[in-house]
C-alpha positions in Angstrom: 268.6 122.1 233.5 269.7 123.4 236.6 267.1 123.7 239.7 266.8 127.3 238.6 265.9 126.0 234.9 269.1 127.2 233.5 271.1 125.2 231.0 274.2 125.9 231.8 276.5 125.6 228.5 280.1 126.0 228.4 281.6 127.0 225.2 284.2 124.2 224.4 287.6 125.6 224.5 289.0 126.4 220.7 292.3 127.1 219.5 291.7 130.8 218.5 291.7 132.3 221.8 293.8 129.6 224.0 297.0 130.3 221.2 296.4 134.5 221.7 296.6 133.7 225.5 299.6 131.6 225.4 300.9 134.3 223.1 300.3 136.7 225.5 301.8 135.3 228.8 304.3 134.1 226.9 305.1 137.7 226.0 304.5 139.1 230.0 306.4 136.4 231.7 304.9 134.1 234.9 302.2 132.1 235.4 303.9 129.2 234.2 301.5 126.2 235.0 298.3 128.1 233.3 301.0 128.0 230.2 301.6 124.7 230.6 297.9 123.6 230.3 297.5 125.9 227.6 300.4 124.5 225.4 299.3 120.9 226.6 295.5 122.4 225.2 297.1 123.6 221.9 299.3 120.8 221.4 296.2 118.1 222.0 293.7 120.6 219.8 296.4 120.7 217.0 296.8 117.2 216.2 293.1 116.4 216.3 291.8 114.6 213.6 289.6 116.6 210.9 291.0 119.8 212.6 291.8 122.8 210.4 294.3 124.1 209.1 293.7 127.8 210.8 294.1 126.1 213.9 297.0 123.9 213.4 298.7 126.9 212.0 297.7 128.9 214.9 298.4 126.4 217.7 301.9 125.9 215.9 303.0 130.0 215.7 301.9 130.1 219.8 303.8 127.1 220.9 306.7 127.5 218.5 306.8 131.5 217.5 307.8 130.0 214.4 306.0 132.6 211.8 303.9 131.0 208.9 304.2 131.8 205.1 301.6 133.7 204.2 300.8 131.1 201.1 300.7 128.4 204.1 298.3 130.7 206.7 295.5 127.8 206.1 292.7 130.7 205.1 290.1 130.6 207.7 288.4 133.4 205.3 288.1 131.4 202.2 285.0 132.6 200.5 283.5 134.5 203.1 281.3 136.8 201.5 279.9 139.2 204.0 279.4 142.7 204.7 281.6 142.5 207.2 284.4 140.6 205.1 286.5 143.4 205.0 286.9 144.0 208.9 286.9 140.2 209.8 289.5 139.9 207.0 291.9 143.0 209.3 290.9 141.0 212.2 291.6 137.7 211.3 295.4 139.4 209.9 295.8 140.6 213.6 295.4 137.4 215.1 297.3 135.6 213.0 300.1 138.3 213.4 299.6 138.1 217.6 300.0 134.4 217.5 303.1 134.9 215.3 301.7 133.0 212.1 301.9 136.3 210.4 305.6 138.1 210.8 304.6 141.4 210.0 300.8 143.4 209.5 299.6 144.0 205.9 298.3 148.0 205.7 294.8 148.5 206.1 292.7 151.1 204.7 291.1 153.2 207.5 287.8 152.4 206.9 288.8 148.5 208.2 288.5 149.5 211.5 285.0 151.8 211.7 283.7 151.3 214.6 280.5 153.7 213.6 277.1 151.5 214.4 279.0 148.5 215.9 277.7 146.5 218.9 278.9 147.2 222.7 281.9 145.0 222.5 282.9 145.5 218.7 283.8 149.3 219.1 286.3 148.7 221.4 287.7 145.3 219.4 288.1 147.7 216.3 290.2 150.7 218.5 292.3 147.5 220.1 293.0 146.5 216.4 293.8 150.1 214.8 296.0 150.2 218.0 298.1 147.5 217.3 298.7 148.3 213.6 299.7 151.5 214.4 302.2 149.8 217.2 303.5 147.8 214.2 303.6 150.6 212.0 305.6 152.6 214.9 302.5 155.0 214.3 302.0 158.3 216.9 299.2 157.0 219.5 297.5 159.9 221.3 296.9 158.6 225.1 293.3 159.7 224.2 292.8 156.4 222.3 294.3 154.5 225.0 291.2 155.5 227.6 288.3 153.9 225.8 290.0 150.8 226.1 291.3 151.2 229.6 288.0 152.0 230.4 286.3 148.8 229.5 289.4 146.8 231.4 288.4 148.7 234.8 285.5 147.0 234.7 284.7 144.0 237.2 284.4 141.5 234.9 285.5 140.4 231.4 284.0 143.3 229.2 280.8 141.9 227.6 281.9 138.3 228.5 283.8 138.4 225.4 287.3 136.6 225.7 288.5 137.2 222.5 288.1 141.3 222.8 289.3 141.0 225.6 293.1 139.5 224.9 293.0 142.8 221.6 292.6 145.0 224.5 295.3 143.7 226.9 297.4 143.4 223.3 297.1 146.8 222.4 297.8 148.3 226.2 300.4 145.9 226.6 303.2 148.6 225.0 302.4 151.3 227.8 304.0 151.5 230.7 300.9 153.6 232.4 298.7 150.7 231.6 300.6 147.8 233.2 298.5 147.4 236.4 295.6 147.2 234.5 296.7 144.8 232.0 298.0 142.6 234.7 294.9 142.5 236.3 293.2 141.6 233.0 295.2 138.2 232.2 294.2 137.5 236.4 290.8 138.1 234.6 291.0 135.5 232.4 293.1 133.3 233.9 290.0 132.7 236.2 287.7 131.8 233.3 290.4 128.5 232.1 288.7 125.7 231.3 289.2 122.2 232.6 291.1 121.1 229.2 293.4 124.1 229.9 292.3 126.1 227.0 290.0 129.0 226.8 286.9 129.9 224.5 284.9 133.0 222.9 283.5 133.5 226.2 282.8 131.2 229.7 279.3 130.4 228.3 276.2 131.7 226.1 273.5 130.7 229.2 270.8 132.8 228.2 270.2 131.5 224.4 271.4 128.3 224.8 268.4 127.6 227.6 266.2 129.3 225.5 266.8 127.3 222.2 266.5 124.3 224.6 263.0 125.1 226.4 261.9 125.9 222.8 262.9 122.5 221.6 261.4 120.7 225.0 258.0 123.0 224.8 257.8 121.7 221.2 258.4 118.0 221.8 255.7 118.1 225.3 258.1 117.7 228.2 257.5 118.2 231.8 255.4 121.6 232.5 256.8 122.0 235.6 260.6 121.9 234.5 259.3 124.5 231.9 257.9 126.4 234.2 261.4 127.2 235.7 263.0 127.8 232.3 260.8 130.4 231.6 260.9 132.2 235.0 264.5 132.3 234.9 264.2 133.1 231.1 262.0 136.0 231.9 264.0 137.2 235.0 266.4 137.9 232.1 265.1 140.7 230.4 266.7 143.6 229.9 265.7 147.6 230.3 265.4 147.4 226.8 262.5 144.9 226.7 265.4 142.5 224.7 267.9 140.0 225.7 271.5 139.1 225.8 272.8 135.6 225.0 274.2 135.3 228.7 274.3 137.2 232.1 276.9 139.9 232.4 276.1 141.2 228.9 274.8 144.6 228.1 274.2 144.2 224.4 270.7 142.5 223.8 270.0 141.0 220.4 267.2 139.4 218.1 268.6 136.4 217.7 268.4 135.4 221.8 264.7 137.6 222.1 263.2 135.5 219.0 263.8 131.9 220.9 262.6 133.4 224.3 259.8 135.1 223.2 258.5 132.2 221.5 259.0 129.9 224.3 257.1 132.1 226.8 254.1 132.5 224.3 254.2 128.8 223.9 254.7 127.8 227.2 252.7 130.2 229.5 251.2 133.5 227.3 249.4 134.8 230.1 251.6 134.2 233.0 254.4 136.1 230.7 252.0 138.6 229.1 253.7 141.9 230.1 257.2 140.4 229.3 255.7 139.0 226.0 254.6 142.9 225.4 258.1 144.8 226.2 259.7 142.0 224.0 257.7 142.6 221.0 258.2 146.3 221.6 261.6 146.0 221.1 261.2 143.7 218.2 259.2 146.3 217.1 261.9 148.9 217.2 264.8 147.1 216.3 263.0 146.6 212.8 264.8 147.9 209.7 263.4 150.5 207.3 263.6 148.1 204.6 261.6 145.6 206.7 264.6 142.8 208.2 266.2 142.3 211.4 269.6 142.9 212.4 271.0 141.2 214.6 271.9 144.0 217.8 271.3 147.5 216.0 268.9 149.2 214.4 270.5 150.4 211.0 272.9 147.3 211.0 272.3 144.8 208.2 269.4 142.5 208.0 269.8 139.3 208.2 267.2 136.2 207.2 267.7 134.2 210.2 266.7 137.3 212.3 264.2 138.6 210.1 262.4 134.9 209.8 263.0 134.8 214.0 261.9 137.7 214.6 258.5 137.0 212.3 257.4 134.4 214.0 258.2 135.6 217.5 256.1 138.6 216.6 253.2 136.5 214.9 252.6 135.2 218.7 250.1 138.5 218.4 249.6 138.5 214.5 246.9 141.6 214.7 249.2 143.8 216.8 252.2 143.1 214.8 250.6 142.6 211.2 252.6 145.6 209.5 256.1 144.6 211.0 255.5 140.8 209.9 254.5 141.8 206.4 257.5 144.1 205.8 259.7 141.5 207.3 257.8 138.6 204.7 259.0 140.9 202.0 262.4 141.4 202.9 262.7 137.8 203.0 261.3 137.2 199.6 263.3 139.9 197.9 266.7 138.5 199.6 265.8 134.7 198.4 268.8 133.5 196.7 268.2 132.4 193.3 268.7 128.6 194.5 266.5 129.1 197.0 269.0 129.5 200.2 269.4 132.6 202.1 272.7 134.2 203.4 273.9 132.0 206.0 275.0 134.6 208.3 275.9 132.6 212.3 275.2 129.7 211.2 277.6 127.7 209.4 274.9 125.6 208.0 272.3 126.8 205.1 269.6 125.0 207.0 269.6 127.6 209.8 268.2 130.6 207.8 265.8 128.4 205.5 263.8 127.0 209.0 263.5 130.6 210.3 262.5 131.9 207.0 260.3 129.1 206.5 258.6 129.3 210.0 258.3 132.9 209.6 256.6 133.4 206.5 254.3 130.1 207.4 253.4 132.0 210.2 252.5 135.2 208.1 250.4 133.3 205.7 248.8 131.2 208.2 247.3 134.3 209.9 246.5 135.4 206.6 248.9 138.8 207.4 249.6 138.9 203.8 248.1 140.8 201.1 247.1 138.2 197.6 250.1 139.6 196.1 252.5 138.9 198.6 251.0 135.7 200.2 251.7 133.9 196.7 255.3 135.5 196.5 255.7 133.9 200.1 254.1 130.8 199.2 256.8 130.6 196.2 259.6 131.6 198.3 258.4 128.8 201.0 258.5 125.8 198.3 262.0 126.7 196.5 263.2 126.7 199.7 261.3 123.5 201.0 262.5 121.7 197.5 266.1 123.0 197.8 266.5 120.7 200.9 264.2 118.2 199.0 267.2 117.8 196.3 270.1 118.4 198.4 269.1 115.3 201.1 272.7 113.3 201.0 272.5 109.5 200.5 273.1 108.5 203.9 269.9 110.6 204.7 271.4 113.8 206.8 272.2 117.2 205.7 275.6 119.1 206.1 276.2 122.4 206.1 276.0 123.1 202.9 275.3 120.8 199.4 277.7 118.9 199.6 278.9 118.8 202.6 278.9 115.9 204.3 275.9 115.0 206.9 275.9 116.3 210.8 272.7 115.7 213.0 272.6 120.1 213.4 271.9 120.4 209.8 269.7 117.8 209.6 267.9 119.1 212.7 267.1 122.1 210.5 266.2 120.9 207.5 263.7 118.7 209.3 262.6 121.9 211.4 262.0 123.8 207.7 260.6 120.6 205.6 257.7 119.5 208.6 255.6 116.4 208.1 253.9 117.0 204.6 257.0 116.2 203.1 257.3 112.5 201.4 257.9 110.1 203.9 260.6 108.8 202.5 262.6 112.0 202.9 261.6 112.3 206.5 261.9 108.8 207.1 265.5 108.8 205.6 266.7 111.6 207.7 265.4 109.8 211.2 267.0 106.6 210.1 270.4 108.5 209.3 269.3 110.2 212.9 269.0 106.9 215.0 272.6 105.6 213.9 274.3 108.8 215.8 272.2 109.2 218.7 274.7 108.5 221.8 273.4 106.0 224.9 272.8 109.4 227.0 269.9 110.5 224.2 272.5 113.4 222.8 274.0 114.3 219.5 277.5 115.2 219.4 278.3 117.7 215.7 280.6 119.8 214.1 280.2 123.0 215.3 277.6 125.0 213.7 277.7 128.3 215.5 279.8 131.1 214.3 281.2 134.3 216.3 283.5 135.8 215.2 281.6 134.8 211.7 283.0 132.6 209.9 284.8 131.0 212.4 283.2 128.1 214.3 282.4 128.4 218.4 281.2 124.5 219.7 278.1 125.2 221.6 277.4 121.0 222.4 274.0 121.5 223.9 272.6 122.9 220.6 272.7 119.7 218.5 270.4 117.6 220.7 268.2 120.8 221.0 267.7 121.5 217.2 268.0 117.7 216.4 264.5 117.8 218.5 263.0 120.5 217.1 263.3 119.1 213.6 262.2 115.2 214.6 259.1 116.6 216.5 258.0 119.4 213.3 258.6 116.3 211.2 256.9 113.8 213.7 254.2 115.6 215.3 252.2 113.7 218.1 248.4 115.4 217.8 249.2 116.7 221.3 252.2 118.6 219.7 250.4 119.9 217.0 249.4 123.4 217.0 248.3 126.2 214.5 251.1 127.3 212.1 253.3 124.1 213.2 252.5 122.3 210.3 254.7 122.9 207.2 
């Protein structure tokens, strides 16, 4: 934490964006030592061990333009069952096809690239995309459809912060003559946001959540008041018109995801001091709430997703009486999306233990304010134990969690499962899990794990801060001190 009580956290550099750029100077000519330390980037990145084989494919088609078979394209996609599969499916074809893994652009159906409903920086990503298959397809392109896009690029900074929307609008300008100046000045743009390792990311950082997920974790475990202090006057500085928050500065969009972990924090942490920020965020909690009862993640009328919905619940339980109607329609959205095993959809997390904590935490927090009517409190007291006893009989031997049954162990998905299972579970589970724990926890007091985040979903963004934050959440709900106990802590 910075003197400010920020956490500053860097997205680590991946190969999905750094290939696109070296694609894309490649393509314009000049600035020949950023392409240097992006091939040098690529080159390392590819011939990491454990690395996939989207990446090494990728990395290859920028540094080589040697085009991929498409029975070789490494699927990043592979069983991605979303309601967005169909678009990430066109997106994930475009990048691959920009790179020069893919030589030429399947057809799309129109309805791949709606943009109707999307989030601030996803409209323009979609018009970028039809822009560049209609480029391919030597389509007609009215200069009307250009201006949305040149519009975003006029702004000062990276629009939304988002790197990767950013390179599909400097792609799809790239063919007119009109637009040079401004696609110029967007590779200067990025070129300022390189990282150290020469390669670039989703974005510079994700500040905002990030800090908040951390105060959370160190408001949990009883750290310093004054450091906490900061984090949530900085937090709370934050806020946007809207009464929500974005996951960094510089970002229009808010979303439920960063206002569950902030709200929380500040109710934790310092109710009163916070009370009229605590107010507008539950408002907008409040509003952002689904007619069938979930949470999406940016936009009302988008899907609802369990994480959210079990976030949002328990942010919103901080004034149970106020907010009883919105937390019982959210308790039954989660009980009517339970998954027959028990699990809930995943959505940006790449590990099943995300969305079972947050359901679990929300729906303990509806019960133990007794929100609930008979009917409903037993169907959320059966939801709570198949999900408890899912992670009961999917433990792996060495005592951790991975992503998903199965998978092997990283400290991030134990972190949750501990977070979801709390301290009335059997010792030896618990006691398992910190032993497993102890054996990966670095000299500094950190965790270092696969990456667990998602954005674009499925694909993974390294967020390193966020392991040693959730690992702490889940050892201090499985530990509690009495000082750390509180009502509806105890799972």
């Amino acid at each position: 934490m910075d003197a400010q009580g920020r956490l500053h956290c860097p997205c680590r550099s991946r190969v999905l964006e750094s290939a696109l750029t070296l694609r894309l100077l490649a393509a314009t000519g000049g600035h020949h030592q950023a392409r240097a330390r992006l091939h040098a980037f690529l080159e390392s990145a590819s011939a990491q061990p454990g690395g996939s084989a989207p990446d090494r494919i990728l990395a290859r088609a920028a540094m080589t333009r040697t085009p991929v078979p498409r029975a070789e394209d490494g699927d990043a996609l592979a069983g991605f069952r979303h309601h967005t599969a169909v678009r990430k499916r066109m997106l994930m074809d475009t990048v691959l096809y920009l790179t020069g893994a893919l030589g030429t652009l399947p057809r799309r159906a129109p309805e791949a690239f709606a943009a109707e409903g999307l989030h601030s920086w996803k409209r323009p990503e979609m018009l970028a995309c039809r822009l560049i298959h209609a480029h391919h397809d030597t389509a007609p392109v009215a200069v009307a459809d250009l201006e949305p896009l040149a519009a975003v690029l006029r702004g000062e900074r990276i629009h939304e912060r988002n790197h990767l929307s950013h390179l599909l609008y400097l792609f799809a300008l790239r063919p007119y003559r009109a637009h040079q100046r401004l696609v110029d000045a967007g590779i200067e743009q990025l070129l300022a946001t390189q990282g150290a390792d020469g390669g670039f990311s989703l974005s510079q950082d994700i500040d905002t959540w990030v800090t908040s997920v951390a105060g959370l974790a160190l408001s949990e475990a009883g750290t310093d008041r004054a450091l906490l202090d900061r984090v949530c006057a900085w937090l709370a500085a934050r806020q946007a018109g809207d009464g929500g928050w974005s996951f960094t500065e510089g970002v229009a969009q808010t979303d439920t995801d960063t206002a569950y972990t902030v709200l929380t924090l500040l109710h934790r942490h310092s109710p009163a001091h916070h009370a009229h920020t605590l107010e507008r965020g539950h408002a907008y909690l409040r509003r952002i709430q689904n007619p069938d009862g979930g949470w999406p993640v940016y936009l009302r009328t988008n899907p609802s997703e369990a994480a959210m919905t079990g976030g949002a619940m328990t942010a919103l339980a901080d004034r149970p009486r106020a907010n009883a109607a919105a937390i019982t329609s959210g308790a039954r959205w989660l009980i009517r999306n339970q998954q027959s095993d028990g699990t809930f959809e995943r959505g940006w997390s790449l590990s099943e233990g995300n969305a079972l904590f947050r359901a679990a935490h929300g729906l303990h927090a509806a019960l133990d304010h007794r929100l609930l009517d008979p009917e409903t409190a037993g169907h959320a007291r059966r939801a709570v134990h198949r999900a408890t006893s899912y992670l009961r009989t999917t433990q792996n031997n060495d005592g951790g969690w991975g992503h998903r049954h199965g998978s092997p162990s990283d400290p991030i998905s134990t972190g949750y499962a501990l977070a979801a299972l709390g301290p009335t579970t059997r010792p030896t589970v618990l006691h398992a899990a910190g032993a497993y724990l102890s054996t990966l926890q670095q000299p500094d007091g950190g965790f270092d794990s696969v990456p667990d985040t998602a954005s674009p979903r499925p694909i993974p963004l390294d967020l390193p801060a966020l392991a040693p934050a959730y690992v702490l959440r889940g050892l201090t709900r499985a530990f509690p001190t009495p000082a750390q106990a509180r009502p509806g802590q105890q799972q």
